[in-house]
PAVO-756947 format. One record per residue: x, y, z of N, C-alpha, C in turn. Coordinates in steps of 0.1 Angstrom, whole numbers, padded with zeros to 4 digits, always signed. Layout:
XYZXYZXYZ/...
REM end
This chain:
+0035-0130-0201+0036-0130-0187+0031-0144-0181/+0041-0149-0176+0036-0163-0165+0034-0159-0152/+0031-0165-0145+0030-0166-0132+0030-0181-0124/+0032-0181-0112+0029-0191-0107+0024-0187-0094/+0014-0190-0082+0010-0186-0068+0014-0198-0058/+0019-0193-0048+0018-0204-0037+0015-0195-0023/+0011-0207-0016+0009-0200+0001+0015-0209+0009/+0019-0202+0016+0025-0208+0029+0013-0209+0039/+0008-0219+0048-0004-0219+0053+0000-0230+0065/-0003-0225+0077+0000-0240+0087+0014-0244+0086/+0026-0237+0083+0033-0241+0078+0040-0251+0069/+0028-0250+0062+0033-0259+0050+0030-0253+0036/+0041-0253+0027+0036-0249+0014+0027-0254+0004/+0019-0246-0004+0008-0252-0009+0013-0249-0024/+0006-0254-0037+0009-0243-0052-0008-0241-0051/-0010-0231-0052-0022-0217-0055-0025-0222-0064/-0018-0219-0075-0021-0218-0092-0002-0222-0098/-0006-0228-0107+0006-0234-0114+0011-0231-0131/+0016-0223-0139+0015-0226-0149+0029-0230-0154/+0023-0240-0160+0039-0254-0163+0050-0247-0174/+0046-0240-0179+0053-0228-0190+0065-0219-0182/+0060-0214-0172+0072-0206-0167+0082-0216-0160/+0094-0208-0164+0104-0214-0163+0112-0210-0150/+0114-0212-0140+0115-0210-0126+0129-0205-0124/+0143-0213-0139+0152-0207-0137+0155-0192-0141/+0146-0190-0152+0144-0173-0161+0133-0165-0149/+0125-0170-0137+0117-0159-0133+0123-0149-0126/+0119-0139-0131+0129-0120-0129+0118-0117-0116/+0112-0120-0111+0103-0111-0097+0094-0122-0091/+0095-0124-0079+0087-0131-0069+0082-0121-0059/+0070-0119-0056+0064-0109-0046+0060-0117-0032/+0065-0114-0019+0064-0124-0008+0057-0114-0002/+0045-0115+0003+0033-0104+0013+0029-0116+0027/+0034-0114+0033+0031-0122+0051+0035-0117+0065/+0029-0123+0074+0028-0119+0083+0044-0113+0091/+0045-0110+0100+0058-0104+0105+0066-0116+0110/+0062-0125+0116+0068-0134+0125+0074-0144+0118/+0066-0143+0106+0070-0155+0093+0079-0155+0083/+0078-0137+0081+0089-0144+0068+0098-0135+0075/+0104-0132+0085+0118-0131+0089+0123-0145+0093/+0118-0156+0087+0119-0166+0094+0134-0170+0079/+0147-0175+0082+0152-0173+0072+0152-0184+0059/+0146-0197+0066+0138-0205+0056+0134-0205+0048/+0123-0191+0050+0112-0187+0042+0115-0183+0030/+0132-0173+0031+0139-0167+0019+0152-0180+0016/+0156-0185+0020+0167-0197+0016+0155-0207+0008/+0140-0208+0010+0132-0219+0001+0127-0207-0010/+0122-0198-0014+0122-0192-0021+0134-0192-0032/+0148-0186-0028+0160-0186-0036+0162-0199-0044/+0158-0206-0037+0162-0218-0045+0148-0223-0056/+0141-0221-0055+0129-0222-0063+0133-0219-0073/+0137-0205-0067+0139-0190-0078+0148-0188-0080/+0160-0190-0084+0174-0188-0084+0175-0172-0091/+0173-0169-0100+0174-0155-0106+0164-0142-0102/+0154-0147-0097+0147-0141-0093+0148-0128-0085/+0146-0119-0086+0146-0103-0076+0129-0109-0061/+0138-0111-0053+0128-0116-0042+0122-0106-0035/+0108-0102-0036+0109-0086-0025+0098-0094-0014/+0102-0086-0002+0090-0093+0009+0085-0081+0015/+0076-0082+0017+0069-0074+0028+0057-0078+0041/+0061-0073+0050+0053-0077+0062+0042-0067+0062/+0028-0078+0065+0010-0072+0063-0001-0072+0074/-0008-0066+0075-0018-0066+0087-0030-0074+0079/-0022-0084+0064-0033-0097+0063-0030-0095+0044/-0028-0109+0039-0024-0114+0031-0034-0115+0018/-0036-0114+0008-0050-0112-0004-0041-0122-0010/-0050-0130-0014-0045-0142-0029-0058-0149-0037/-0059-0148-0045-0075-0140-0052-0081-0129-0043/-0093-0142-0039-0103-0132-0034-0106-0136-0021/-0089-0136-0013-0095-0147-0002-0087-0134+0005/-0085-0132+0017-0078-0126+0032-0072-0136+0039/-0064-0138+0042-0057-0146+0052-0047-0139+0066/-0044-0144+0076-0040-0140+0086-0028-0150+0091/-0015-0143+0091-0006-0152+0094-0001-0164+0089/+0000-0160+0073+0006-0165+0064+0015-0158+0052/+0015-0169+0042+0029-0162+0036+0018-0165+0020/+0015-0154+0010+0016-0154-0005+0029-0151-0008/+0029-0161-0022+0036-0158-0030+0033-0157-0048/+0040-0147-0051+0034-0145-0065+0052-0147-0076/+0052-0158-0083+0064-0156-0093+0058-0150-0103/+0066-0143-0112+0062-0137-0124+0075-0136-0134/+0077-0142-0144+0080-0143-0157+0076-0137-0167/+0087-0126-0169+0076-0116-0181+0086-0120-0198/+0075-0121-0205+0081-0127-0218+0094-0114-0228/+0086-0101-0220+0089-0090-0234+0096-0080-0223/+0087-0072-0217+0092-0064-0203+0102-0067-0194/+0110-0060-0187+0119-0059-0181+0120-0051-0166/+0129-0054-0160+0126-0048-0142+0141-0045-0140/+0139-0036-0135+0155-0031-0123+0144-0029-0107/+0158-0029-0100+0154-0033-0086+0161-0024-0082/+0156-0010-0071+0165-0006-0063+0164-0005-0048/+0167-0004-0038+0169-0005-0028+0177+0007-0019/+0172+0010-0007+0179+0017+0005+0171+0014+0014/+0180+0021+0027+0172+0024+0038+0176+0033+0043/+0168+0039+0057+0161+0051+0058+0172+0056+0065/+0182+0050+0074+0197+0057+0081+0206+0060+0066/+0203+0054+0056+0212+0062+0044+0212+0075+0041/+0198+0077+0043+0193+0096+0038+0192+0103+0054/+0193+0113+0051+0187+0125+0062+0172+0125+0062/+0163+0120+0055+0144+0123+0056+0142+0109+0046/+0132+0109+0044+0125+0099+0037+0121+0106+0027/+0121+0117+0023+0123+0126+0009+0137+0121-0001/+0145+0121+0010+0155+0120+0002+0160+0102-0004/+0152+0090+0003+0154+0080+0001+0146+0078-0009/+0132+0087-0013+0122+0081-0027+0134+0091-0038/+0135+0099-0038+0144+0109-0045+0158+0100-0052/+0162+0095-0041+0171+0086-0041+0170+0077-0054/+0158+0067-0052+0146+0058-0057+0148+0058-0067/+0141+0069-0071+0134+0072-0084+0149+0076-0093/+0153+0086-0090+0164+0087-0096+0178+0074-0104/+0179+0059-0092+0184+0050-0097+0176+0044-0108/+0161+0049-0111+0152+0040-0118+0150+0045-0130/+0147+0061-0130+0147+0070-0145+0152+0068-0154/+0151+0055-0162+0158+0055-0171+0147+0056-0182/+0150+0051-0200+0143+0054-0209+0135+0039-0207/+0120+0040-0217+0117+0027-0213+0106+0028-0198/+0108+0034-0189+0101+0030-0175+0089+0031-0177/+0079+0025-0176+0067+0023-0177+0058+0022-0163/+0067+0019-0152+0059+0023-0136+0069+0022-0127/+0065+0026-0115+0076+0022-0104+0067+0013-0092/+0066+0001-0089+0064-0001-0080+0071+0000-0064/+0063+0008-0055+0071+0007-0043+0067-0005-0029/+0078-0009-0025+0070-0017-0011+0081-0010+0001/+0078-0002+0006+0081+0006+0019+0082-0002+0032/+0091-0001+0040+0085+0001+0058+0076+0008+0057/+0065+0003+0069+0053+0009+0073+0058+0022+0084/+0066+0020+0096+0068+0025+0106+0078+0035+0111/+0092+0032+0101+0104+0042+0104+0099+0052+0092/+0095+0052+0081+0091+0057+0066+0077+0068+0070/+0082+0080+0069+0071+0092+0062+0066+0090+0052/+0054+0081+0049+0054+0082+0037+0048+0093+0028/+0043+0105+0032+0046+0120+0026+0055+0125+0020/+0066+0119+0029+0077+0124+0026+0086+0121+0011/+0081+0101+0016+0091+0095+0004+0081+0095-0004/+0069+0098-0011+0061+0102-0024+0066+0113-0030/+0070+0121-0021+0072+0139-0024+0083+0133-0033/+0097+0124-0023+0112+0122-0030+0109+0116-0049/+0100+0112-0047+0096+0101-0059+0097+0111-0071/+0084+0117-0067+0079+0129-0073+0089+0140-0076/+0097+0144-0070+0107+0154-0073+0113+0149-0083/+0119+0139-0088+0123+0132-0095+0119+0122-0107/+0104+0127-0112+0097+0124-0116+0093+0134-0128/+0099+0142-0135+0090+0150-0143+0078+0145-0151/+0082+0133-0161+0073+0123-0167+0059+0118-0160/+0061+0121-0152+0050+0114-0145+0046+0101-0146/+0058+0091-0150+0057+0080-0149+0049+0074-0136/+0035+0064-0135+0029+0060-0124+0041+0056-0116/+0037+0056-0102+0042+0053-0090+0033+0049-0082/+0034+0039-0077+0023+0028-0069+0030+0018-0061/+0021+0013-0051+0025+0007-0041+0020+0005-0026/+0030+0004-0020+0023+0003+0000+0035+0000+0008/+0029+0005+0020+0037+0006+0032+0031-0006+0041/+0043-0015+0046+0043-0031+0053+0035-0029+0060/+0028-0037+0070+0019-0040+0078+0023-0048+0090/+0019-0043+0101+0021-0053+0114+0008-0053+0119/-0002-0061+0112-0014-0063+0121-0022-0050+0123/-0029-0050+0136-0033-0041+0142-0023-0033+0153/-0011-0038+0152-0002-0035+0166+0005-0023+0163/+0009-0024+0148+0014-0009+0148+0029-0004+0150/+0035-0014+0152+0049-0022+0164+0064-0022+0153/+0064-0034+0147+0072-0035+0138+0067-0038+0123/+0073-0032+0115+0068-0041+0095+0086-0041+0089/+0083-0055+0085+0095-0058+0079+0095-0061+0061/+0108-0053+0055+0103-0053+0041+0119-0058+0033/+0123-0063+0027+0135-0065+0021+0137-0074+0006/+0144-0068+0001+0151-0077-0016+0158-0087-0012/+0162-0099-0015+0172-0109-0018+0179-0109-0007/+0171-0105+0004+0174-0111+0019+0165-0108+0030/+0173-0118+0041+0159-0121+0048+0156-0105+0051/+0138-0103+0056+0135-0088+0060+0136-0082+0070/+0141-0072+0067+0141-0063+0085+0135-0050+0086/+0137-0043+0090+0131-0028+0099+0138-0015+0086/+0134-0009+0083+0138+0003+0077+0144+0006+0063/+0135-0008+0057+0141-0008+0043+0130+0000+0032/+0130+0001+0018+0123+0005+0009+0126+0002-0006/+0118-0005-0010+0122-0013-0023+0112-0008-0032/+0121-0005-0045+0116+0004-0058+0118-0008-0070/+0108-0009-0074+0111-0020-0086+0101-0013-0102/+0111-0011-0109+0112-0004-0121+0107-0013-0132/+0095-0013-0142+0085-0021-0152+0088-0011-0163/+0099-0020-0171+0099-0011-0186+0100-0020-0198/+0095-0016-0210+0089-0021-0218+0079-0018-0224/+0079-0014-0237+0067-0006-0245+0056-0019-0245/+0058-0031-0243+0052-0039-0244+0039-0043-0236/+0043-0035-0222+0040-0042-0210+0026-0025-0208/+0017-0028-0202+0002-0021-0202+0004-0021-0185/+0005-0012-0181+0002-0008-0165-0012-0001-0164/-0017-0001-0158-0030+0007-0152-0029+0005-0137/-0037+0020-0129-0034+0019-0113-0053+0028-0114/-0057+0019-0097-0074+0023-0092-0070+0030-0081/-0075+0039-0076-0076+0040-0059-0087+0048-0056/-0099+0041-0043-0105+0047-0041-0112+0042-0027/-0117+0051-0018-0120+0051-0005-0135+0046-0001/-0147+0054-0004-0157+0048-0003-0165+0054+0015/-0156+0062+0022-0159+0065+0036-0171+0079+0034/-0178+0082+0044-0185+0094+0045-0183+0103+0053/-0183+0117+0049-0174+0128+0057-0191+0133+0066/-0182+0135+0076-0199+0147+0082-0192+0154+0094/-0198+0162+0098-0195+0173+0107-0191+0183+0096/-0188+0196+0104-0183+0207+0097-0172+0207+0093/-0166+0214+0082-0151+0214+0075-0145+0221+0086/-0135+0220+0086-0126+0229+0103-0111+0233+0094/-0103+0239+0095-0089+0241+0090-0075+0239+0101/-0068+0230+0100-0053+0227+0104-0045+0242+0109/-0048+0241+0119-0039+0251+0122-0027+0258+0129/-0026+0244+0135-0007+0238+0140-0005+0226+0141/+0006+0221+0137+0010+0205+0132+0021+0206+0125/+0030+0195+0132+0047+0192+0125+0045+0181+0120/+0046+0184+0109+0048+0173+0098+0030+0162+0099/+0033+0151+0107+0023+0142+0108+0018+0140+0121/+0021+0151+0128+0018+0151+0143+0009+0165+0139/-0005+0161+0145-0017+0171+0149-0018+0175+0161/-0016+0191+0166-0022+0200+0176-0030+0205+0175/-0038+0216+0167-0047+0223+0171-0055+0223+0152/-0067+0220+0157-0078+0224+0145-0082+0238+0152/-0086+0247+0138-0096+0256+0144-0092+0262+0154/-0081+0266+0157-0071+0270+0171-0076+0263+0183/-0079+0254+0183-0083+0243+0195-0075+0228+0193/-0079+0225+0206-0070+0210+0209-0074+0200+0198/-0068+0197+0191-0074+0187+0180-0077+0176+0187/-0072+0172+0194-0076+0159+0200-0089+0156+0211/-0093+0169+0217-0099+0171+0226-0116+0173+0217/-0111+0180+0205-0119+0181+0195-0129+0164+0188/-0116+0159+0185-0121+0148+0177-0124+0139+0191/-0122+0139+0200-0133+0129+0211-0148+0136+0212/-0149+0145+0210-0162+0151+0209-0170+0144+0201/-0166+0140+0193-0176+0131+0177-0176+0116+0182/-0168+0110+0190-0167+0098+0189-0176+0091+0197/-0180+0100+0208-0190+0089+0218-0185+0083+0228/-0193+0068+0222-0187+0058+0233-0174+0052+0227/-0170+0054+0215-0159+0050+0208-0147+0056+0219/-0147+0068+0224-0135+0072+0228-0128+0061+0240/-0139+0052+0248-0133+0041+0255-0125+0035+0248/-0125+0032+0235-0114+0023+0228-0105+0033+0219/-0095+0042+0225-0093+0046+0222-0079+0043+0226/-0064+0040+0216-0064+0048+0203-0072+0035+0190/-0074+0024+0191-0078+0015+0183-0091+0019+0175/-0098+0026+0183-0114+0034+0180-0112+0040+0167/-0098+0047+0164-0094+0059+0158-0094+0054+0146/-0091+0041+0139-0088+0037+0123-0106+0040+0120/-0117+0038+0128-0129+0039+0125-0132+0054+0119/-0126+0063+0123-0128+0080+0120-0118+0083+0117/-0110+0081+0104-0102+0087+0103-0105+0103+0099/-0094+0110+0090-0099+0124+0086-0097+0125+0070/-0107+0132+0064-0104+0137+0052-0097+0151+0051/-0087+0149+0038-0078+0160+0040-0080+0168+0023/-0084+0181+0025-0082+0190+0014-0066+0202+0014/-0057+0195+0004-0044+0204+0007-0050+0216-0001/-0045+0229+0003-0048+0240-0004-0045+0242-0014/-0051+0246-0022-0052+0249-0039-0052+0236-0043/-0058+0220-0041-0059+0206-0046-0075+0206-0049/-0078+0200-0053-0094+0195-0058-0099+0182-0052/-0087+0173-0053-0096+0159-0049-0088+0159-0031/-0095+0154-0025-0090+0147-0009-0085+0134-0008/-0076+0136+0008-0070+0121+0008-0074+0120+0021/-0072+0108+0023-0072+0104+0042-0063+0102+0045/-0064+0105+0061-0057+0102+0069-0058+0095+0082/-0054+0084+0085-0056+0071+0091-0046+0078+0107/-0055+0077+0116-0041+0080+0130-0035+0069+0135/-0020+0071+0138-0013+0059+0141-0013+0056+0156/-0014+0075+0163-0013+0069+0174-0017+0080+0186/-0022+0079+0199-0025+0093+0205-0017+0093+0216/-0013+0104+0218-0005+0109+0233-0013+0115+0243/-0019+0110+0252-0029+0123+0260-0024+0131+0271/-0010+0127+0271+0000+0138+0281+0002+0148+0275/+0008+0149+0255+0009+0157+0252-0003+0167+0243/-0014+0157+0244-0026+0156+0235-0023+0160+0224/-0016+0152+0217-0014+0151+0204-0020+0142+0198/-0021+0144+0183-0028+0130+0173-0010+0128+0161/-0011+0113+0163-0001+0114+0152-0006+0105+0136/-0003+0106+0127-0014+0104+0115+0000+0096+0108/-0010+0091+0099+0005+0084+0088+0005+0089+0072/+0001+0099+0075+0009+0111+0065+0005+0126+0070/+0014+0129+0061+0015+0151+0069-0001+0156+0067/+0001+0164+0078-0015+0171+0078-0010+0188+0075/-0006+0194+0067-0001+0208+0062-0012+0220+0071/-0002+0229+0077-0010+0236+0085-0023+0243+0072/-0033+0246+0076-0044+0254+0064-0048+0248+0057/-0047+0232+0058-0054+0226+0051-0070+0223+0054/-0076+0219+0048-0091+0214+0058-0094+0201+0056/-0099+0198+0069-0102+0182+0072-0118+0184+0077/-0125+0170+0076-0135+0166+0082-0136+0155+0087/-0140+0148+0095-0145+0136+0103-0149+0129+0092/-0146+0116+0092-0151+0105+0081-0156+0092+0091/-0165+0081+0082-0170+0073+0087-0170+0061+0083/-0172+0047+0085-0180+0036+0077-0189+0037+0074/-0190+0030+0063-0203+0031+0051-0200+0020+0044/-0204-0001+0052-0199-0005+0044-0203-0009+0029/-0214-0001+0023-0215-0008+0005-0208+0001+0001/-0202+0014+0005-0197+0019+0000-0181+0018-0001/-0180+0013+0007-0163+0004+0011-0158-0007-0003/-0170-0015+0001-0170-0025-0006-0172-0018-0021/-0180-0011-0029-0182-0002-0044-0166+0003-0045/-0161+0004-0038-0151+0013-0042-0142+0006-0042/-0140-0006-0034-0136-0015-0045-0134-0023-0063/-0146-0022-0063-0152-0026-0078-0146-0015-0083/-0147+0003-0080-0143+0013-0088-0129+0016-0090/-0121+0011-0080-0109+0012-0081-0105-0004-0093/-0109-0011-0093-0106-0023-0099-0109-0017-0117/-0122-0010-0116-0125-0006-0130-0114+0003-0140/-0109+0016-0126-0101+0025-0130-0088+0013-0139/-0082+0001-0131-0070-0003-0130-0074-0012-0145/-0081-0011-0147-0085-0020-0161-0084-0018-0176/-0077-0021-0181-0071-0014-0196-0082-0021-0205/-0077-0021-0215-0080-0025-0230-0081-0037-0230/-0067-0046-0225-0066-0056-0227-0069-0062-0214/-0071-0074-0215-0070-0085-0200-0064-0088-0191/-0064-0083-0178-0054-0080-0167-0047-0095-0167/-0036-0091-0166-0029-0105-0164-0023-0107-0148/-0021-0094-0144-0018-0097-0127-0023-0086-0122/-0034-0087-0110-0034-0078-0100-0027-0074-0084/-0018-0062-0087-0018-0063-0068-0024-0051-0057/-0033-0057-0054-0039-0048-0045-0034-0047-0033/-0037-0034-0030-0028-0030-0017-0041-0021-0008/-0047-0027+0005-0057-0018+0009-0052-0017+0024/-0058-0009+0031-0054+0000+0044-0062-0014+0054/-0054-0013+0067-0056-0024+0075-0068-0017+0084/-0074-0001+0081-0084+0004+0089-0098-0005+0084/-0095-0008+0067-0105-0010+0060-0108-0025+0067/-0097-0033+0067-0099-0049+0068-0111-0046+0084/-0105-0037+0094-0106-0042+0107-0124-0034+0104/-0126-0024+0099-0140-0020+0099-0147-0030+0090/-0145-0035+0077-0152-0048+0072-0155-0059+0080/-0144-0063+0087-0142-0070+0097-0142-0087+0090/-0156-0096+0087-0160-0107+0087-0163-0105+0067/-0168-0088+0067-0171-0088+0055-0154-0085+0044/-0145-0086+0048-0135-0085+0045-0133-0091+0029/-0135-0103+0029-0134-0106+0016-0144-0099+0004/-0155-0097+0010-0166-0087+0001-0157-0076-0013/-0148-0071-0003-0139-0064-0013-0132-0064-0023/-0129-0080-0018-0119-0081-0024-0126-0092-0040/-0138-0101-0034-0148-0105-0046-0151-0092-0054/-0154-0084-0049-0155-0069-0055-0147-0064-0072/-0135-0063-0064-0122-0068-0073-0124-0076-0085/-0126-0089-0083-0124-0098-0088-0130-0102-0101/-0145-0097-0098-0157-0096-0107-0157-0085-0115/-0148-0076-0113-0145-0069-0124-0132-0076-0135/-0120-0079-0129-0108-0086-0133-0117-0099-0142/-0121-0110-0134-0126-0120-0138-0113-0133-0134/-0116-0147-0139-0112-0156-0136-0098-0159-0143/-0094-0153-0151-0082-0155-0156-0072-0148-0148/-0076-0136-0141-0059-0127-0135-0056-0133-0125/-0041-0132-0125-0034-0137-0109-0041-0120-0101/-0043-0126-0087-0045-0117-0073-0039-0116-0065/-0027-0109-0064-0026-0109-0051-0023-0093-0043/-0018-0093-0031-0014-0081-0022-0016-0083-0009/-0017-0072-0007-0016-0067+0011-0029-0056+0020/-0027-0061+0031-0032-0046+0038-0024-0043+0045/-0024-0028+0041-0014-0019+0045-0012-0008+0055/-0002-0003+0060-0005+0010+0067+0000+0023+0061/+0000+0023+0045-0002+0033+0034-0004+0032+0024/-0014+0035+0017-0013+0026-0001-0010+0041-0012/+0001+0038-0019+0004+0048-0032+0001+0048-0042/-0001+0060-0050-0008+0062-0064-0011+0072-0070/-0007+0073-0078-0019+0087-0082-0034+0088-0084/-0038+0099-0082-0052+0100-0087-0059+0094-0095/-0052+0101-0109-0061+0097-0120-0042+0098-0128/-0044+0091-0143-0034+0088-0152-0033+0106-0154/-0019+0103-0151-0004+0112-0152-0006+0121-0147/-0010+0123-0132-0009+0129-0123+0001+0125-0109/+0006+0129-0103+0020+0128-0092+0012+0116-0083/+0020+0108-0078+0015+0102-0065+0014+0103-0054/+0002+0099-0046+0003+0105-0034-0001+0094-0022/+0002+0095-0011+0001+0087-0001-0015+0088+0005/-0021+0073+0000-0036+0078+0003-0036+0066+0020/-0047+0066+0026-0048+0058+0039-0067+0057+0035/-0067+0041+0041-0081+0037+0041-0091+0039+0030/-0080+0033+0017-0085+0030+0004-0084+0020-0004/-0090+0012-0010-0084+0003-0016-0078+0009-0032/-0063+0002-0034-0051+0008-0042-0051-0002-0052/-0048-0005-0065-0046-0014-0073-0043-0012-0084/-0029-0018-0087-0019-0020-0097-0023-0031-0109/-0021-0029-0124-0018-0039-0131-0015-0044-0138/-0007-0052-0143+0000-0054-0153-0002-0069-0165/+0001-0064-0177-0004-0072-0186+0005-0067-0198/+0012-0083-0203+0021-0079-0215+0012-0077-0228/+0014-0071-0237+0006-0072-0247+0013-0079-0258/
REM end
């Protein structure tokens, strides 16, 4: 595997890291993670193509850029990658194709099952995309339990638009599945949260899909201002601070769930994955060494045998805004596990995908850090 890194910064391109071995007309995958306003810019993908002439180009729009161990804000990473042994298919839709976003991962996975698959990487819209939904599609279509990993685009803190697209410029409502096969090629995936639950466990007990009404046959919303304080002034922005932990019934481990947005006409909470009626949730918190550890523990999980040759992390944009200044903390975190030889890069997201633990289904986690990696042997 080669690689090469560059940044777009101030508007001008930089080389990251260079290695003079890869060959730019053979590179099979370029990863573009930047801001919204940038890389729909169509420059951005007309200078890329030409770099990369063969290249499978995927972009996605971030609420902040990772390349090592740095965070950036309204810029453009780029990662080439040249794989010597391993191989990739690319598929693509969007979300007016299917009737649900079940049926667009379903879709997905099905163009990709072939023999050989070794992972699926996904990069989603953040905003038109269930991503409950399209994990479930994955997963239906998945007997193998081939890993499935990834994230949903990012728009900042605004929440507004995320733009994501293949071999053209990016727009609104796409979902790109990129297929890693080759006995050759070592994938490993981390994911882990690091927040603290407190208050009493309570049970879901009406809610459509990703829209919350009532905990505990009460106003869920009316409910969760109760815990917040003086936080409810900043409210809905207050909200990535507390998100909720979720126990689905008959599951063992929990996921979060991050709110996207609140209605107080209809006092509703809307979340960015499904909250299943009977499930149980609790109030969660910052705890930042433990933000920051769980970094390191997801990095450890993602760590094989052999020497990571590329990392891509994908973490929740609740996490960046609660780190805040300590932001990069996490991502050195990372690092010092990987060490000085892996390429770094990724996103913060407004969903990060994965499974649990190896050969288990994937699931849509919120306000964790996520990490993929790959290494030819």
């Amino acid at each position: 595997m080669r690689i090469n890194q560059h940044h777009y910064i101030n508007k001008v391109w930089k080389d990251y890291s260079i290695n003079p071995s890869l060959d730019t007309q053979k590179c099979q995958l370029v990863l573009a993670f930047g801001s919204p306003a940038l890389i729909v810019d169509p420059e951005i993908y007309n200078h890329l193509k030409v770099k990369y002439p063969a290249a499978n180009i995927v972009f996605s729009s971030t609420s902040g850029e990772i390349i090592d161990d740095n965070v950036y804000d309204d810029t453009i990473v780029v990662t080439a990658i040249e794989l010597a042994h391993a191989t990739i298919t690319c598929s693509n839709t969007h979300i007016k194709k299917h009737n649900n976003s079940f049926e667009s991962g379903a879709y997905l996975m099905q163009e990709l099952n072939k023999p050989g698959l070794k992972c699926v990487f996904i990069i989603s819209d953040g905003t038109f995309i269930n991503g409950s939904e399209l994990v479930a599609g994955f997963n239906a279509n998945n007997p193998g339990h081939v890993p499935v990993t990834g994230g949903m685009a990012g728009d900042a803190d605004r929440f507004s638009s995320t733009f994501t697209s293949i071999n053209a410029v990016p727009s609104q409502g796409n979902v790109i599945a990129i297929g890693f096969y080759g006995d050759g090629l070592s994938v490993y995936h981390g994911s882990c949260g690091g927040w603290d639950e407190f208050g009493p466990e309570r049970t879901i007990t009406k809610a459509d899909k990703n829209v919350l009404f009532e905990i505990d046959g009460s106003n869920a919303l009316d409910l969760y201002k109760q815990y917040l304080g003086d936080y409810v002034k900043e409210l809905p922005g207050s909200a990535l601070l507390f998100p909720l932990s979720l126990k689905l019934s008959g599951a063992d481990n929990t996921l979060v769930r991050t709110i996207l947005s609140i209605d107080e006409d209809k006092k509703i909470m809307t979340f960015a994955g499904d909250l299943p009626v009977g499930s149980k949730v609790r109030l969660m918190k910052a705890n930042f060494e433990k933000l920051i550890n769980a970094s390191s523990s997801a990095a450890e999980d993602a760590t094989g045998a052999h020497k990571v040759e590329l990392a891509v992390l994908v973490s929740c944009v609740g996490r960046k805004l609660v780190l805040n200044d300590r932001t990069d903390e996490e991502l050195m975190a990372a690092k010092e596990i990987f060490g000085d030889k892996t390429a770094i890069t990724g996103f913060y997201s407004y969903g990060e995908l994965s499974p649990f633990n190896k050969g288990t289904q994937c699931e849509l986690h919120n306000q964790t850090m996520t990490i993929t990696t790959f290494t030819e042997n």
